[in-house]
TORVO-721019 format. One record per residue (C-alpha): residue in one letter; x, y, z; residue number from 1. Coordinates in steps of 0.25 Angstrom, whole numbers, plus 2048, in hexadecimal, padded with zeros to 3 digits. Example, Ala and Ser with C-alpha at 12.3 -4.5 7.8 and 13.67 -1.06 7.14 Angstrom:
TORVO-721019
[pt "a",[831,7EE,81F],1],
[pt "s",[837,7FC,81D],2],
end
This chain:
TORVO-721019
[pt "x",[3A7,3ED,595],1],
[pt "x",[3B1,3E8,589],2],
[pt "x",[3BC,3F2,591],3],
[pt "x",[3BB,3E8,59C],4],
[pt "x",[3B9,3DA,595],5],
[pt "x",[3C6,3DE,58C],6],
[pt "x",[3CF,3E1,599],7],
[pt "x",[3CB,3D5,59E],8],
[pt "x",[3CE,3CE,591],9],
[pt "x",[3DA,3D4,58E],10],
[pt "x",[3DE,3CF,59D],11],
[pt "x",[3D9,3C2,59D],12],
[pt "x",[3DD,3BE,58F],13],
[pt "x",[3EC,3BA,595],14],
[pt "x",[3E7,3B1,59E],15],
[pt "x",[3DD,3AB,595],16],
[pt "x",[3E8,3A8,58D],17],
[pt "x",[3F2,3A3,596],18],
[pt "x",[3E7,398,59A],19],
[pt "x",[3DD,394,58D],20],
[pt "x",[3EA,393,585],21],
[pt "x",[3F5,38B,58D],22],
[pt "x",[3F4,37D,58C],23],
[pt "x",[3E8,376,589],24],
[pt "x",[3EB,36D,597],25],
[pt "x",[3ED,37A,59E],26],
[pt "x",[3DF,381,59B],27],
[pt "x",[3D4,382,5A5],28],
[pt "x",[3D8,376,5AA],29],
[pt "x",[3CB,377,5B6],30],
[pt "x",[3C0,37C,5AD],31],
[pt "x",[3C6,36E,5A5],32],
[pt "x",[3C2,368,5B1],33],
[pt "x",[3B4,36E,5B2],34],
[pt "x",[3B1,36B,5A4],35],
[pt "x",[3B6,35E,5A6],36],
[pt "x",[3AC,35D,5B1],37],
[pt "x",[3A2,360,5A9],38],
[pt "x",[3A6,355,59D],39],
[pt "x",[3A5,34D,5A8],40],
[pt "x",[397,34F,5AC],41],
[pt "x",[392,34F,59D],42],
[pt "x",[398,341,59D],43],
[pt "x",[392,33B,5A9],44],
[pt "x",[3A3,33A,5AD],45],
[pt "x",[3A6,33B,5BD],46],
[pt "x",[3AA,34B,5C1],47],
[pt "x",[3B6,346,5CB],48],
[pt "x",[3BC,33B,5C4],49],
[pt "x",[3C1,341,5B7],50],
[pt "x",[3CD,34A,5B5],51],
[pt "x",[3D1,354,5AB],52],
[pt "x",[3DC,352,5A0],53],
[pt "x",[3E9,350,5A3],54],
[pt "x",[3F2,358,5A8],55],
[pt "x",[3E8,35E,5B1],56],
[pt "x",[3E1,353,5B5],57],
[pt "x",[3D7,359,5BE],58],
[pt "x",[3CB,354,5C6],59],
[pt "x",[3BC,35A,5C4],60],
[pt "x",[3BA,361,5D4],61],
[pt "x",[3AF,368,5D3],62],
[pt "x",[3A0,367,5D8],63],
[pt "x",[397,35D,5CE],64],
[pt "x",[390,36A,5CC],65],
[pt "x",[39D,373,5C4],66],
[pt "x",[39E,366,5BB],67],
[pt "x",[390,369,5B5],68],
[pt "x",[392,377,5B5],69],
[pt "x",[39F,376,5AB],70],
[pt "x",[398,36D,5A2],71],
[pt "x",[394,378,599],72],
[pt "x",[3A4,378,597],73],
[pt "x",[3A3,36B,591],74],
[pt "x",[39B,36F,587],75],
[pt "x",[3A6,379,580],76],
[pt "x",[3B4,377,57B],77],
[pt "x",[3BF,375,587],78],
[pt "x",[3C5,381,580],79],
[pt "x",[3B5,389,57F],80],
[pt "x",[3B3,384,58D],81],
[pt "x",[3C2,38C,591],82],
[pt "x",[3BF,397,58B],83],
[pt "x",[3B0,399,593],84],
[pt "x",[3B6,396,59F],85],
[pt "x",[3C0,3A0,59D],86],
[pt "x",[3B6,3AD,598],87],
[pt "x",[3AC,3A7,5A5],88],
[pt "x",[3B7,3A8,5AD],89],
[pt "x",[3BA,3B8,5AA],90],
[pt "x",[3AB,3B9,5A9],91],
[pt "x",[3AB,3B4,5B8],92],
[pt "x",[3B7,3BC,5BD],93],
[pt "x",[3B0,3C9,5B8],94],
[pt "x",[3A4,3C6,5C1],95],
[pt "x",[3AD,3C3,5CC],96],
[pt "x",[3B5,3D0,5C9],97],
[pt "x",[3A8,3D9,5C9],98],
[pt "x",[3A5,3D5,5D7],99],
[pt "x",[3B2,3D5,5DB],100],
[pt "x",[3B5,3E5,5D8],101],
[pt "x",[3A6,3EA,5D7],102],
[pt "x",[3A8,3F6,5DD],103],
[pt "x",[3B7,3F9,5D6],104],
[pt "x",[3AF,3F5,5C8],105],
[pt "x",[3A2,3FD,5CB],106],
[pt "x",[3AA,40B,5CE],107],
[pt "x",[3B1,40B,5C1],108],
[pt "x",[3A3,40D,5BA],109],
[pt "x",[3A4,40D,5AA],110],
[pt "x",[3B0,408,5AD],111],
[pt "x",[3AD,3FB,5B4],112],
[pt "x",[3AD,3F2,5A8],113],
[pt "x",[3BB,3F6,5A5],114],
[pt "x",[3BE,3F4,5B4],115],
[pt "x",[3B8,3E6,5B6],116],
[pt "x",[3C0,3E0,5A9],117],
[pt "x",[3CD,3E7,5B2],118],
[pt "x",[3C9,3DF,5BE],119],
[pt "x",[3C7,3D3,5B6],120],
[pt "x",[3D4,3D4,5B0],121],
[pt "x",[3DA,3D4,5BC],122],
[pt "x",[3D4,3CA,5C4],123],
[pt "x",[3D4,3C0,5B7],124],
[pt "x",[3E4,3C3,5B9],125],
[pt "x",[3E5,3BE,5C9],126],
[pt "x",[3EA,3B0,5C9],127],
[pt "x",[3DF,3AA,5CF],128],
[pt "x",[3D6,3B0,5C4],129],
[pt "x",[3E1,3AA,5B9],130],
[pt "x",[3DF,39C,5BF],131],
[pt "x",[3D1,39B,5BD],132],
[pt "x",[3D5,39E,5AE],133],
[pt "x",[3E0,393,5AF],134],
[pt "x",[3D8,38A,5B4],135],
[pt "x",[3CA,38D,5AF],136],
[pt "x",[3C4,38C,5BD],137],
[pt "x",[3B8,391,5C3],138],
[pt "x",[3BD,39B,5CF],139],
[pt "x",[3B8,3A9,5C8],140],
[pt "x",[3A9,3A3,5C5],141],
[pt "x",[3A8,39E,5D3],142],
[pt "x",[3AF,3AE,5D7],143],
[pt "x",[3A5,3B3,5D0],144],
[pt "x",[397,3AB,5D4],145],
[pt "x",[39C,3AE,5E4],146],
[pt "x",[3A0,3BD,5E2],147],
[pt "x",[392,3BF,5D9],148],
[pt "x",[389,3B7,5E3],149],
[pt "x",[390,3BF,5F0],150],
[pt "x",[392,3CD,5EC],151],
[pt "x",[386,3CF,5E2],152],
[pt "x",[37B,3DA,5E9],153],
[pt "x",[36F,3D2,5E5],154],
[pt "x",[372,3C7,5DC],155],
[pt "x",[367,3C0,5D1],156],
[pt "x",[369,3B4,5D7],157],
[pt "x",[368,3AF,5E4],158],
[pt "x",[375,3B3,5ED],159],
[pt "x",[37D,3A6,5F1],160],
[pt "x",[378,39D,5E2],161],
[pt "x",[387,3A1,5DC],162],
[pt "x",[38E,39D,5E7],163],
[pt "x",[388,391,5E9],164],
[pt "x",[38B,38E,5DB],165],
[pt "x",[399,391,5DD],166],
[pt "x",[398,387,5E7],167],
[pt "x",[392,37A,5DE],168],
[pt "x",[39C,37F,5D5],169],
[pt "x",[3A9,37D,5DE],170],
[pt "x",[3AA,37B,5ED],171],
[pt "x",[3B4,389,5F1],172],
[pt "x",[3A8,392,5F1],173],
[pt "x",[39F,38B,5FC],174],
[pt "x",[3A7,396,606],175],
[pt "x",[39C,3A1,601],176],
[pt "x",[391,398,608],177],
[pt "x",[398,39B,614],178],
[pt "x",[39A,3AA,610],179],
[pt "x",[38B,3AA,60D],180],
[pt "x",[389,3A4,61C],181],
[pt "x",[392,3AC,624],182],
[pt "x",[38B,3BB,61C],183],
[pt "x",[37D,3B8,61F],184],
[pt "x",[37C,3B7,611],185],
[pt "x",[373,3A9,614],186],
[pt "x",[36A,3A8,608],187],
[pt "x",[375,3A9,5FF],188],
[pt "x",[37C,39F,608],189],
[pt "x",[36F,394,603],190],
[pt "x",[36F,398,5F6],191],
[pt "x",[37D,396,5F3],192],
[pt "x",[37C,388,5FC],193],
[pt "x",[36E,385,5F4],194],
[pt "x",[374,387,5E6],195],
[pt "x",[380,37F,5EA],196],
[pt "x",[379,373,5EE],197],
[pt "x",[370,374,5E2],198],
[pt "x",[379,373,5D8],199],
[pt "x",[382,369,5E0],200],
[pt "x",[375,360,5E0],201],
[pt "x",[372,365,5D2],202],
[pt "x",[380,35D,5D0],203],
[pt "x",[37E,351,5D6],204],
[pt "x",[370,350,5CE],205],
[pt "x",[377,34F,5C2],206],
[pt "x",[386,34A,5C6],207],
[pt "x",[381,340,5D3],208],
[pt "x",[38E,339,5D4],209],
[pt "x",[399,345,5CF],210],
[pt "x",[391,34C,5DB],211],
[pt "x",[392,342,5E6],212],
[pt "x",[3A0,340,5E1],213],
[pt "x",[3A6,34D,5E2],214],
[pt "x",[39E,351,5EF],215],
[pt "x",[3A1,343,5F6],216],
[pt "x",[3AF,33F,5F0],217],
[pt "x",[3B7,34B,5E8],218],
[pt "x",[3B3,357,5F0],219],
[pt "x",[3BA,350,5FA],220],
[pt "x",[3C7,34B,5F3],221],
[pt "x",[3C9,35A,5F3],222],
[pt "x",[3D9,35D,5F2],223],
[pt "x",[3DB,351,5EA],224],
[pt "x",[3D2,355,5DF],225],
[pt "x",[3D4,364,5DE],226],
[pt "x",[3E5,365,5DE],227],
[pt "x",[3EF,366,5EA],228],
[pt "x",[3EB,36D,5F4],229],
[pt "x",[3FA,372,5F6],230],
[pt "x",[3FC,377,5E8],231],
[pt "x",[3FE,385,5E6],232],
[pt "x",[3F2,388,5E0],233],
[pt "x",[3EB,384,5ED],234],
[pt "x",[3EA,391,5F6],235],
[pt "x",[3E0,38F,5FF],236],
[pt "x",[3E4,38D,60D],237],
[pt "x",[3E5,37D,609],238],
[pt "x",[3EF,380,601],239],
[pt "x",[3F7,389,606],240],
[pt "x",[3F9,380,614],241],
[pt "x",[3FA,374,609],242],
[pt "x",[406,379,605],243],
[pt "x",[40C,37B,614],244],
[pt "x",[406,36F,61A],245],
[pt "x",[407,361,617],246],
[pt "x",[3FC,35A,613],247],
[pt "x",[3F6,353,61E],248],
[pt "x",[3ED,356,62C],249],
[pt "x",[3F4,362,630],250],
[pt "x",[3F3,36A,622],251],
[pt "x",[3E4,367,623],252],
[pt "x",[3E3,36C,632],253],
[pt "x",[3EB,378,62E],254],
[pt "x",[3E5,37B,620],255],
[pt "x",[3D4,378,629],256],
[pt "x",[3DA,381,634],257],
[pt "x",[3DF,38D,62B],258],
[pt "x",[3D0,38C,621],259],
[pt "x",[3C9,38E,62F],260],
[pt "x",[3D1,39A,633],261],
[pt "x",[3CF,3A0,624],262],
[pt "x",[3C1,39B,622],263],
[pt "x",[3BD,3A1,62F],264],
[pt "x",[3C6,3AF,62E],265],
[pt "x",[3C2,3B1,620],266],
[pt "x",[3B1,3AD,620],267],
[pt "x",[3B3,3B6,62C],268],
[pt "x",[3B8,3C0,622],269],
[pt "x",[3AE,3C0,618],270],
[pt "x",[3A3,3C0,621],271],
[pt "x",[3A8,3CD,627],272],
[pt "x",[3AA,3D3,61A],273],
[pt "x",[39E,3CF,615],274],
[pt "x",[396,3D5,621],275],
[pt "x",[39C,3E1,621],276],
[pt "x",[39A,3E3,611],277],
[pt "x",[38A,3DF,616],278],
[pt "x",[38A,3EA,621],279],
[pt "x",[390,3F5,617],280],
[pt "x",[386,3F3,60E],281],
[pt "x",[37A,3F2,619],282],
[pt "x",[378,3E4,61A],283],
[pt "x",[378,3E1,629],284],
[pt "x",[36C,3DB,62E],285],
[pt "x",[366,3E5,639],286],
[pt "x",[36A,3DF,648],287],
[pt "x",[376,3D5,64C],288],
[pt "x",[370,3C7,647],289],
[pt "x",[37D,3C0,64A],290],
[pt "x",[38E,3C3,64C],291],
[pt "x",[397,3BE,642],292],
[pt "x",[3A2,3B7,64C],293],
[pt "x",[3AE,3BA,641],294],
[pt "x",[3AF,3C8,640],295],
[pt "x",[3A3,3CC,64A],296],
[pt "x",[399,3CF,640],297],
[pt "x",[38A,3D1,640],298],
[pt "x",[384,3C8,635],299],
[pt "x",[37C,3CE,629],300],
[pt "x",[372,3CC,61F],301],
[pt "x",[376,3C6,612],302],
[pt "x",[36C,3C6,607],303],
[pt "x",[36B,3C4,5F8],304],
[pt "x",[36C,3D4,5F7],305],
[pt "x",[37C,3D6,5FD],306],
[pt "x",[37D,3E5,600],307],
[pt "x",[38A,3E4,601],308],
[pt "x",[38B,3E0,5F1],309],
[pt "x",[383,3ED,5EE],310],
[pt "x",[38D,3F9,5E9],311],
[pt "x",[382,403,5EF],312],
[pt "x",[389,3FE,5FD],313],
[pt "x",[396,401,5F8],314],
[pt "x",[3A2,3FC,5F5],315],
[pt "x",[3A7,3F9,603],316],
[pt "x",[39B,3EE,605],317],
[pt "x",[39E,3E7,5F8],318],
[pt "x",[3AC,3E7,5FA],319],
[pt "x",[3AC,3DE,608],320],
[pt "x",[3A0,3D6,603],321],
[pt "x",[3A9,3D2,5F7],322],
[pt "x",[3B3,3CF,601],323],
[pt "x",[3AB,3C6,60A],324],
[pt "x",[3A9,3BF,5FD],325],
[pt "x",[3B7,3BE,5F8],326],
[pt "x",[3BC,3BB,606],327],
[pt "x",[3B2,3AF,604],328],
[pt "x",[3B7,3AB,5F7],329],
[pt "x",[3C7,3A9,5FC],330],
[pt "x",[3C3,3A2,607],331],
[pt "x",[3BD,399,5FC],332],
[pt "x",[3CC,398,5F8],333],
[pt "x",[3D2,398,605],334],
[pt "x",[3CA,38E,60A],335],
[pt "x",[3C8,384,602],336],
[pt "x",[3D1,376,602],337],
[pt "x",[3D8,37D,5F3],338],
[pt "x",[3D5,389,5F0],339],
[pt "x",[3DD,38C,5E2],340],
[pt "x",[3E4,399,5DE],341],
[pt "x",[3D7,39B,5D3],342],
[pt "x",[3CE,39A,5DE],343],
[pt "x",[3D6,3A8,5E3],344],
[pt "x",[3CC,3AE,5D9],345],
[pt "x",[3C6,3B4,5E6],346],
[pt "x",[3D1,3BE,5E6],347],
[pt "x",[3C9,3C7,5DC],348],
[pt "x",[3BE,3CA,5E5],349],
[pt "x",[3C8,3CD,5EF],350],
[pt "x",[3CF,3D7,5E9],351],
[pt "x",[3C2,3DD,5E4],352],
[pt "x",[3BE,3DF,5F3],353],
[pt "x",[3C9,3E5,5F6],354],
[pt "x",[3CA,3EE,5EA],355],
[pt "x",[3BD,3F3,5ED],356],
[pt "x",[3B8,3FE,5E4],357],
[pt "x",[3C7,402,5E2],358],
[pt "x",[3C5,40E,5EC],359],
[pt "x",[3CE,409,5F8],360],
[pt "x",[3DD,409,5F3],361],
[pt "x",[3E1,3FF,5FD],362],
[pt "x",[3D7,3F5,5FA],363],
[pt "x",[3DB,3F7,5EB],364],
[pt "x",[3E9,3F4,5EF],365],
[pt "x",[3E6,3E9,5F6],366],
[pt "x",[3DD,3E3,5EB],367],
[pt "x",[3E9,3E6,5E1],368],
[pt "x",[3F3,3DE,5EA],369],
[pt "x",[3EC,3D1,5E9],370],
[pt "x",[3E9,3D2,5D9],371],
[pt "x",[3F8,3D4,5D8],372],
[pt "x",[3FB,3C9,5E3],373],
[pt "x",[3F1,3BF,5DA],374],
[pt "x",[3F6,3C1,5CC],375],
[pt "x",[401,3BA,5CD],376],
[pt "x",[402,3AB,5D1],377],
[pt "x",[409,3AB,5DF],378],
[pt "x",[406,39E,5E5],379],
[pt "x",[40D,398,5D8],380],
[pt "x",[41A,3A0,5DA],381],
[pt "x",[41B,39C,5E7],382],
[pt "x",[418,38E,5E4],383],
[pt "x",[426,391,5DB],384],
[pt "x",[42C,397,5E7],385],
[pt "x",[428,38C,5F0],386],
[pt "x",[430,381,5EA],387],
[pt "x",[43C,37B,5EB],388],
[pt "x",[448,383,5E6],389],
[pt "x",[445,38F,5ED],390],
[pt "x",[44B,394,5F9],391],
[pt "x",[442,392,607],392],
[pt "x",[43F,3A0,607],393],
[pt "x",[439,3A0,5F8],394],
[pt "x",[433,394,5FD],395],
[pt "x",[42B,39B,608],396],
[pt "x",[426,3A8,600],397],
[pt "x",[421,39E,5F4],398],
[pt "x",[419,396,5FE],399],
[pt "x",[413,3A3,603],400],
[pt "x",[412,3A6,5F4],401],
[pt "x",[40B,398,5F0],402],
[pt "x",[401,39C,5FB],403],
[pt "x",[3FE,3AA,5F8],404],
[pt "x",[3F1,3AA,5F1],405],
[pt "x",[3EB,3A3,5FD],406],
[pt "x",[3F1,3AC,605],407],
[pt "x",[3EE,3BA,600],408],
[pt "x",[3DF,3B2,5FE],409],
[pt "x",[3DF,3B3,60E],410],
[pt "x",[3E5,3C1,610],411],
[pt "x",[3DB,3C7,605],412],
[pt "x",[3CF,3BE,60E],413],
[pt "x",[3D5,3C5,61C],414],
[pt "x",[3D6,3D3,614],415],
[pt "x",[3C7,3D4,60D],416],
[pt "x",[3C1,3CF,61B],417],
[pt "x",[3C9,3DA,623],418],
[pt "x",[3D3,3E5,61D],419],
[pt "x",[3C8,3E6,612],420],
[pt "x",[3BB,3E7,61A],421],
[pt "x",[3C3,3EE,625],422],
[pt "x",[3C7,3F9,61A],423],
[pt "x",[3B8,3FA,613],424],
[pt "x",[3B2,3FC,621],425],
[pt "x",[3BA,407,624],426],
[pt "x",[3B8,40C,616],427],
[pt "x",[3A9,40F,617],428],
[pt "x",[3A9,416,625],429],
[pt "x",[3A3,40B,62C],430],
[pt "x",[3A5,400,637],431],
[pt "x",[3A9,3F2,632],432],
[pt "x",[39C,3EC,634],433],
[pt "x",[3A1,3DE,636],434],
[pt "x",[3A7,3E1,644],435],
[pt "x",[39F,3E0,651],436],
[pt "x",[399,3ED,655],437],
[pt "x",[39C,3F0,663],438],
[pt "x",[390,3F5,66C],439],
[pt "x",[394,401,678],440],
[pt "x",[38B,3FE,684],441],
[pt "x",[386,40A,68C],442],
[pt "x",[380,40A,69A],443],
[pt "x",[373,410,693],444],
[pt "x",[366,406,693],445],
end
């Protein structure tokens, strides 16, 4: 155990550097929001009026119900409150990264201490993971609560009540109420709508007017309040036709047009994965009760046990389970109006479902491909490349380049639902149990 935690320290302490020491405008400047928010409910102050200290000069846009949550920041120094968030943050990131490569961690044995702290270091270095540091935001907790609640085998608490207070907490992880839907997993689907109702009314019992004003007023300002929409930073689907498309009807109709194409293709996806991971494991309900019209598959049964999360069902089960997950969890990125580079955080998973339990060289490679490809800050050098100054040709490549974290988002969707799934089907020897069996007729009555 103190193998791993002094890998990841050792890895860690760089970034933590860079960003708890630069300039004291420059630090955390999102969990000063939070805090901020929090101040703000101690003094009876409205949440969505106020703004942060200049330069930053940022707006509370959060649900009613994340303001009382950071409120325990307001009782500790800024600089106490910083350094909590950070240590909470690599607290979270080693939750996400244990379900992420639970079967590569679990088949290192004495070893798989040492081997989570490598994991860790490495996720904490992709750039995603480097921007929830810089900006002390809350994307690894919510990773976290959505990977726990989905791929645990019987959790202590009832499946759906993380998710749904992911969902109270900020609005992006509403998609897994639809996941939950669409995989028969239906009692996880009202628990995590039931805990998200509660706490929201919870909120509007203690902050009435904060709550009628964010649900009725800044909620839908969206764009306005959160940044611009064609900034670099945005790489959802938004963003990236933002920056194609002036703003107007035609960008909206593109940008609604495109998110119904991706939303459809990609729910499609996780629900194939996830079914397939359920019928590994021997969780099909007995008899045809229904035909999914995506990928012509029979519905199954989700219940609080997952099969497919148990490691006596193998790691092929796990492995597309997790993917129908993380599938989920970009199309929270994709989809959404802005969807921020640090929201990318769902990259983790994906390269854990792909990696496996390390035993497939060519999903290894391919997990090693897209850590390399999110270390380094691509969209920002081709933001660089896509200004003025630059030839038309260097022009074109940066504005692919600004775009490619959204991008390889979309490719890493299309290749957990198919090449993936397709691969781990073959790999245990039996048929891919989300496509439609075909029935031969005989002349016998």
């Amino acid at each position: 155990m103190l193998a791993g935690v002094a890998v990841v320290v050792a890895a860690v302490t760089p970034i933590v550097s860079q960003w708890l020491f630069n300039q004291p405008d420059q630090r955390l400047v999102d969990l000063e929001v939070y805090r901020e928010g929090g101040l703000a409910v101690l003094r009876g102050a409205s949440l969505y009026d106020f703004l942060t200290e200049p330069p930053q000069l940022l707006p509370f846009t959060y649900p009613p119900f994340a303001a009382l949550l950071a409120v325990p920041f307001t009782l500790m120094s800024w600089r106490a409150a910083q350094w909590t968030w950070t240590v909470l943050i690599y607290a979270a990131l080693a939750v996400a990264v244990w379900y992420a490569f639970r079967d590569l961690i679990r088949r290192t044995g004495r070893w798989a201490p040492l081997t989570t702290g490598v994991l860790v270091a490495a996720a904490a270095w992709l750039d995603p993971d480097r921007d929830q540091i810089r900006f002390g935001q809350v994307g690894v907790f919510l990773l976290a609560m959505c990977l726990a609640d989905c791929c645990t085998r019987s959790p202590r608490w009832p499946r759906g009540l993380l998710v749904g207070l992911a969902l109270a907490i900020k609005l992006v992880p509403g998609v897994f109420l639809v996941y939950f839907l669409i995989t028969g997993r239906r009692d996880a689907f009202v628990n995590a709508l039931a805990t998200a109702v509660v706490a929201t009314l919870g909120a509007f019992a203690v902050l009435p007017h904060d709550s009628a004003g964010y649900w009725f007023g800044a909620l839908l300002q969206g764009g306005d309040r959160t940044g611009s929409v064609a900034g670099t930073t945005n790489q959802a689907i938004n963003g990236i036709v933002a920056r194609i498309i002036d703003q107007g009807p035609v960008r909206t109709g593109v940008w609604l047009v495109l998110a119904l194409v991706v939303a459809y293709a990609g729910f499609g996806l996780a629900r194939r994965t996830t079914y397939t991971a359920d019928a590994l494991a021997g969780d099909r309900v007995t008899g045809r009760i229904g035909t999914d019209h995506f990928a012509g598959t029979d519905h199954y049964a989700g219940t609080d046990h997952c099969a497919a999360a148990d490691p006596a069902s193998g790691p092929g089960a796990y492995t597309l389970l997790l993917a129908g997950v993380t599938i989920t969890g970009l199309l929270s990125v994709l989809l959404s109006p802005v969807g921020w580079i640090h929201h990318l955080v769902w990259m983790i998973p994906a390269i854990g479902a792909l990696v496996g339990d390390g035993r497939d060289t060519r999903r290894c490679l391919s997990g090693l491909a897209f850590w390399i490809f999110f270390l380094f800050p691509l969209p920002w050098w081709g933001a660089h490349l896509s200004g003025t100054g630059h030839p038309p040709i260097a022009r074109f490549w940066g504005s692919l380049e600004r775009d490619s974290f959204g991008l390889a988002a979309i490719v890493a969707v299309v290749l957990l639902g198919t090449w993936l799934t397709n691969r781990v089907t073959r790999r245990t020897g039996r048929e891919d149990p989300s496509q439609r069996q075909v029935e031969v007729g005989t002349l016998a009555t």
